[in-house]
N, C-alpha and C positions, 0 to 999 in steps of 0.2 A: 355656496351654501347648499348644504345635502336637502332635496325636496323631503314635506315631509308626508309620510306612508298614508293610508287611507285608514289604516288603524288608528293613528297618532291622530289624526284631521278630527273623528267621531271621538275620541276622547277628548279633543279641545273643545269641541263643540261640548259636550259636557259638563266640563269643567266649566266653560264660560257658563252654562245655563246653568249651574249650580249658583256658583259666585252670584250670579243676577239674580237668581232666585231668595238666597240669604239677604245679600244687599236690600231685597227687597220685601220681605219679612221683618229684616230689621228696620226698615223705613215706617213699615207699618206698626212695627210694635212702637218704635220711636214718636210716632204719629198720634196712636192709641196713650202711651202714655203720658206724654206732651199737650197734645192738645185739647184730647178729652176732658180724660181723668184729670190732668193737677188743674185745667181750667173750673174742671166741674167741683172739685175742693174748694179753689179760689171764688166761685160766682155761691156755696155755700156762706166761705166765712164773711164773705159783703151780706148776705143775708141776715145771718146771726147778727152783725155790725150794725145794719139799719135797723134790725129789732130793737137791740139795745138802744140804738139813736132815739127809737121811738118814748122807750119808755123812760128813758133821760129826760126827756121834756116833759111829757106828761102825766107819771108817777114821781112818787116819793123816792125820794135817796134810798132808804129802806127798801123800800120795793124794787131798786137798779140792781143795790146791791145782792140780794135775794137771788134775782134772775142771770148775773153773772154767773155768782154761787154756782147755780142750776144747771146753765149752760157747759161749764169748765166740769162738772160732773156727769153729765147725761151725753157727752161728745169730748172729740175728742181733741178738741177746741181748747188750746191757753188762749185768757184775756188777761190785757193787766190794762186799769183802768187809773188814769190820772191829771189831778187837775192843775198843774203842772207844769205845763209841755216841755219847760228848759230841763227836764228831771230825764225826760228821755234821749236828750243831747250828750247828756254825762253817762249815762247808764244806771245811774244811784236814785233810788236804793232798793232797784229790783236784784236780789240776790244772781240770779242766773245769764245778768248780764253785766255783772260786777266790773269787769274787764273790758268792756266797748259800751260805744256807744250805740242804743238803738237808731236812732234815723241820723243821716247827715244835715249838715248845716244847711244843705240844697231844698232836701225831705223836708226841714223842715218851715224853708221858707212856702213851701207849697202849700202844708198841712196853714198856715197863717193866711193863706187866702180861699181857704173851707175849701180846696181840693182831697180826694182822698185816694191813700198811695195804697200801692201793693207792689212787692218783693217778693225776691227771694233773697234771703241772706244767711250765710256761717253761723251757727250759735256754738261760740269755746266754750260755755256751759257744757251742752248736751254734744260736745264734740260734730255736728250735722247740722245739715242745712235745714233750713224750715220755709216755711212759705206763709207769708206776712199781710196784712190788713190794716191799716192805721185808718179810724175816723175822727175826724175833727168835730168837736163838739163849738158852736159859733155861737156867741149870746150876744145880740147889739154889736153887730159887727167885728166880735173880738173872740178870740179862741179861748175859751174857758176853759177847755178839756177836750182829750184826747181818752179813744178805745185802741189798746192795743191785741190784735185776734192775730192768731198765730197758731200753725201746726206743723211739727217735726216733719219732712217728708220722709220719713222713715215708716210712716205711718203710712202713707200712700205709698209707698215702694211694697209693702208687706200687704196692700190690700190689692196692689197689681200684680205680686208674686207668680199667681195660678195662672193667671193669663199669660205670662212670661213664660213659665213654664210650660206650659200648651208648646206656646212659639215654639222653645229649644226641640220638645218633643217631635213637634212637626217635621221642625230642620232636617233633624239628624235621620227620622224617618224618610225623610224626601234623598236626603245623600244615600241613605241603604239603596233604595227602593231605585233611583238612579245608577246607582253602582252596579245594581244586578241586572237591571235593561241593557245599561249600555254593552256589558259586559256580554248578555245573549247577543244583544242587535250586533257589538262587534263580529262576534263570532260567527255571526247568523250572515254578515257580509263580504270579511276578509277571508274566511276561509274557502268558500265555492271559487271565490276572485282568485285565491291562492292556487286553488287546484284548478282553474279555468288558466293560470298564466304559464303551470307547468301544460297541462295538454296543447297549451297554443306550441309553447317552447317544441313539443314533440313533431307537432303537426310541420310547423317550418322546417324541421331536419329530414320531415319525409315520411313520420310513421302516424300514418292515419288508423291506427289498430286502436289508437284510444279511445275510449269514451268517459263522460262525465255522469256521476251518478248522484242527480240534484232532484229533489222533492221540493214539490210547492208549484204554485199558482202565482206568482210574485215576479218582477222583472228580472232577476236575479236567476231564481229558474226558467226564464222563458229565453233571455240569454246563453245558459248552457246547455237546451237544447237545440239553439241554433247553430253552438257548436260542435251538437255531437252531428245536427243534421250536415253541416259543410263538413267536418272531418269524412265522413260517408260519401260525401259528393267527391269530397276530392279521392277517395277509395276507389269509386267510380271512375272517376277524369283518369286518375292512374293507372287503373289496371285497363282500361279503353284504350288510352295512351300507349303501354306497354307493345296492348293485343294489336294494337291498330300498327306501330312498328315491328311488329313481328306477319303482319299479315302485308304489309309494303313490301317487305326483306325478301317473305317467300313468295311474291306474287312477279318479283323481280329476280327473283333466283332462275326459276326455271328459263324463262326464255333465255337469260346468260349461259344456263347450262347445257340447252339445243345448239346457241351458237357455238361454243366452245365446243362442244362435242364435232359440232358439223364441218368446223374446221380444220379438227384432229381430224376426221371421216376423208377430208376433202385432200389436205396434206400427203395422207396414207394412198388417196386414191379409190378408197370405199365409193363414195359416192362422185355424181358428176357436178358439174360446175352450177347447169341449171339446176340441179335437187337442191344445190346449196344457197343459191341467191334467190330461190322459189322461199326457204325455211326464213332467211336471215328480213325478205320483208315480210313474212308473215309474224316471225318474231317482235319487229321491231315497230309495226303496225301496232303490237297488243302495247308494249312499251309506251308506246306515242299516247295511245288511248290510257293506258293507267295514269300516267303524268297528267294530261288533261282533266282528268275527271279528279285527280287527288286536286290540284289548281283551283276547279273550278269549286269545288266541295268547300278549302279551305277559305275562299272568298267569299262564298256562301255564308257561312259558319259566321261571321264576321260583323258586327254591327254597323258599319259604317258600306257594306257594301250595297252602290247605288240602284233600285227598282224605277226602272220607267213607268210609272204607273197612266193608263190612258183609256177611253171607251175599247173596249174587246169584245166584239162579237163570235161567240162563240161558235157557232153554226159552220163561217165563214173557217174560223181556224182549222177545225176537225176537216173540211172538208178540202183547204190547202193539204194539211198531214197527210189525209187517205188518197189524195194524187202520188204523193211521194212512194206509198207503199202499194202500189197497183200491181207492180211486177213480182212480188215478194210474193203476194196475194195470189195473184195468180199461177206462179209458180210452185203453192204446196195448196191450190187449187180448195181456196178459201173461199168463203160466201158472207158477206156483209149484208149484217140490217141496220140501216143508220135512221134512226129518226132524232130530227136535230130542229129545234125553234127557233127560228130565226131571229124572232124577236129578244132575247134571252143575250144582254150585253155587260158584261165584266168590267173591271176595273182593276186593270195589270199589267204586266208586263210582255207586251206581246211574242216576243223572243222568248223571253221563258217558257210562258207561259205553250209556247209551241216544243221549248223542251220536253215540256211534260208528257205532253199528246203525244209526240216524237217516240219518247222513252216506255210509257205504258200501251201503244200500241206493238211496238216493235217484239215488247214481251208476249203480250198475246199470241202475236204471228209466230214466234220463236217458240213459243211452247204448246200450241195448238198441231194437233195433228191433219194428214191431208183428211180433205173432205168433209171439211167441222166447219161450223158456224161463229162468228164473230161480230156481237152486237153491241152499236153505239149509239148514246142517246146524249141530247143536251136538253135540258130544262130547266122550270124555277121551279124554287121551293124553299118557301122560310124565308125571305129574303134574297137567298143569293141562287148561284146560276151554279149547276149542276151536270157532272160530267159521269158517263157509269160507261164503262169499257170490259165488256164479259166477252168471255173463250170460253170453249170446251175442250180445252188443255190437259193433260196431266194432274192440274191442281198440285196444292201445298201441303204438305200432314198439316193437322191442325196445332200440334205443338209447336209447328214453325213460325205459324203465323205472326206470333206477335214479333218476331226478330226482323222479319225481310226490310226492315227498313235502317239494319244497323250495316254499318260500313262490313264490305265483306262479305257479310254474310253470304252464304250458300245453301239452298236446300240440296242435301247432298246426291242423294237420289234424281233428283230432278236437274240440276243446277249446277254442272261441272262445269270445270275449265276449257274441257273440252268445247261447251255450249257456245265460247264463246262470252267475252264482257269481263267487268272487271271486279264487280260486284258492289259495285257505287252506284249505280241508278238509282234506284229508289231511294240511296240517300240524300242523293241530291234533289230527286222530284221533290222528298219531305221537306227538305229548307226550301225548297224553290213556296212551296203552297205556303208553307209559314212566312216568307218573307211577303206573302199577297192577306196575310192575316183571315186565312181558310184553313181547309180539316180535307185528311185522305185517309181512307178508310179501306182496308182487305177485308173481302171474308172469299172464304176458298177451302173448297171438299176435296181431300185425295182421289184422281182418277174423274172427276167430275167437270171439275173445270176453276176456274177464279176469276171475279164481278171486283174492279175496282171502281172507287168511289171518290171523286173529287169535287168539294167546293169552293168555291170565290165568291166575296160580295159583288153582289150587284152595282152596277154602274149608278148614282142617282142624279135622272135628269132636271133642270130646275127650270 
């Protein structure tokens, strides 16, 4: 069985709330008319009934008679009065009911023990039902006479008409007035849903060029623009994607193209043995190093990839780091000022977190000239423990700045291949500080120098 559309679904639902809606207007006109009104006729003609009862007993014939008269003329009330009762078993000899009997043999064993009935019953006189009153007139225990009150329900059907009317009016106002909601509201849902299914359909084949073009404040538009925001994203992912294999391809191109060269060089006899095995590990060092750091980048990148989180004294790290780089230091005859707080303890990953220190001092020294100064400091602040690593380097143009931390990247000027590196550190220091859920910050003047900025929370001791 074919599911059925989300158009078809709000139109059922319509159609059901109609029907139940009619269903129950007609409940209530049923109600209004049934219970009310013909009860409230009915608790009339008992009134009129015990009137006449009254004056049965205690006026003159003349005077009953008189007041029937009155009654049958000022409402709209038939009486037929008779002393009698077996006359209203046969029907004879009230004209209009020439052909039945008024009350059954039942009716009128009841009406003989001074109960009094009320009906509704057929009159083949007047072709219609009517709605009926019989009182029993009792004199010393015995039925003298009977009141018969009676009125066509045609007469109440014609005095409930406008009311009825109203009803129908309502109805059919309510089914327009319905018709043309559901109608907007269909259209107002299935169609953005329509063109949200073709943009998805596009997005899966790969063309994120599309966008959705939805007005409104409603979840309907707040849905399609989180798909025009992911189609964007994935624009993003893709053309990263593309650049980031096209910046692999060529970053492995060249050292392939030294060895192949050096072996034609070597073959021919251009160069010697040692020029060739001096290029092929210098090549294949850089090879080594791009592969690791692509590795480590894409494990990084990775949700599930595990951080040793542990007390980090900061102090202690920087000042393992700055043992490692003494001879570097001192061989392009650099001068450090460290001031470092010892007190000042992290909560992370000590390995990494010695990546970091590792990777942005190493730039420092890398891009500092001889005879410069290179100042480190650890501290708190805000909560967490603070790391600020400044050179008086070259520096970054300032349009560069916000990129150094994207795969690749190169300031061009500054930042060749020649320099050495693959152009992934600082992507991975960024995941490395995001996976310790902290902030790293550049700021960097061309020719000046560049102050980087890292935070960690704080360890908290209990």
């Amino acid at each position: 069985m074919k599911p059925l559309s989300i158009r078809n679904k709000i139109w059922l639902t319509i159609i059901s709330v109609s029907v139940l809606t009619i269903l129950l207007m007609g409940g209530v006109s049923y109600y209004l008319y049934q219970t009310l009104y013909i009860e409230k006729q009915t608790e009339m003609l008992l009134k009129q009934g015990r009137a006449l009862e009254g004056v049965f007993f205690e006026e003159s014939r003349e005077t009953f008679s008189d007041r029937i008269y009155w009654l049958e003329v000022s409402s709209e009330t038939s009486i037929i009065y008779t002393d009698d009762p077996m006359q209203l078993a046969s029907g004879a000899p009230f004209d209009s009911f020439a052909e039945e009997n008024l009350i059954t043999f039942s009716e009128r064993q009841e009406l003989l023990k001074g109960e009094t009935l009320t009906f509704t019953k057929f009159h083949t006189g007047l072709n219609q039902e009517i709605r009926a009153v019989v009182i029993p007139l009792i004199v010393d225990n015995r039925l003298e006479a009977v009141i018969f009150l009676y009125m066509p329900l045609t007469a109440i059907v014609e005095a409930f008409q406008p009311i009825r009317n109203l009803l129908l009016v309502g109805m059919f106002l309510l089914i327009v007035l319905l018709t043309f909601v559901g109608t907007k509201m269909t259209n107002r849902i299935v169609q953005p849903i329509k063109q949200m299914e073709k943009v998805a359909k596009d997005i899966a084949k790969g063309d994120f060029s599309k966008t959705l073009s939805i007005k409104g404040e409603d979840e309907i538009a707040s849905l399609g623009r989180s798909i025009n925001t992911m189609s964007a994203n994935l624009d993003e992912v893709d053309r990263s994607r593309r650049e980031f294999l096209g910046n692999v391809s060529h970053e492995l191109r060249t050292p392939i193209s030294y060895l192949k060269g050096y072996s034609e060089a070597l073959d021919e006899g251009i160069i010697t043995t040692e020029k060739y095995a001096e290029t092929v590990r210098k090549e294949t060092d850089r090879m080594n190093h791009l592969v690791h750091d692509l590795l480590d980048l894409a494990q990084l990148e990775g949700d599930s990839y595990p951080i040793n989180k542990e007390p980090v004294i900061l102090a202690e790290l920087v000042k393992e780091v700055l043992d490692r780089f003494q001879l570097k230091l001192k061989h392009k005859n650099l001068l450090t000022e460290v001031q470092l707080n010892e007190e000042v303890v992290v909560i992370g990953d000590y390995e990494r977190l010695d990546q970091v220190i590792d990777n942005l001092l190493s730039n420092a020294i890398k891009y500092t000239l001889e005879n410069r100064t290179i100042r480190i400091s650890v501290v708190e602040a805000r909560g967490k423990g603070v790391i600020k690593i400044e050179d008086e380097g070259i520096g970054i143009p300032e349009e560069d700045v916000p990129y150094v931390f994207e795969r690749f990247y190169r300031v061009e000027k500054a930042r060749t291949r020649k320099s050495g590196g693959t152009g992934l550190g600082l992507s991975i220091v960024q995941q490395i500080i995001n996976k310790h859920d902290g902030n790293i910050v550049v700021d960097s003047k061309l020719g000046l120098g560049t102050a980087v900025t890292v935070e960690i929370p704080l360890f908290i001791f209990h």
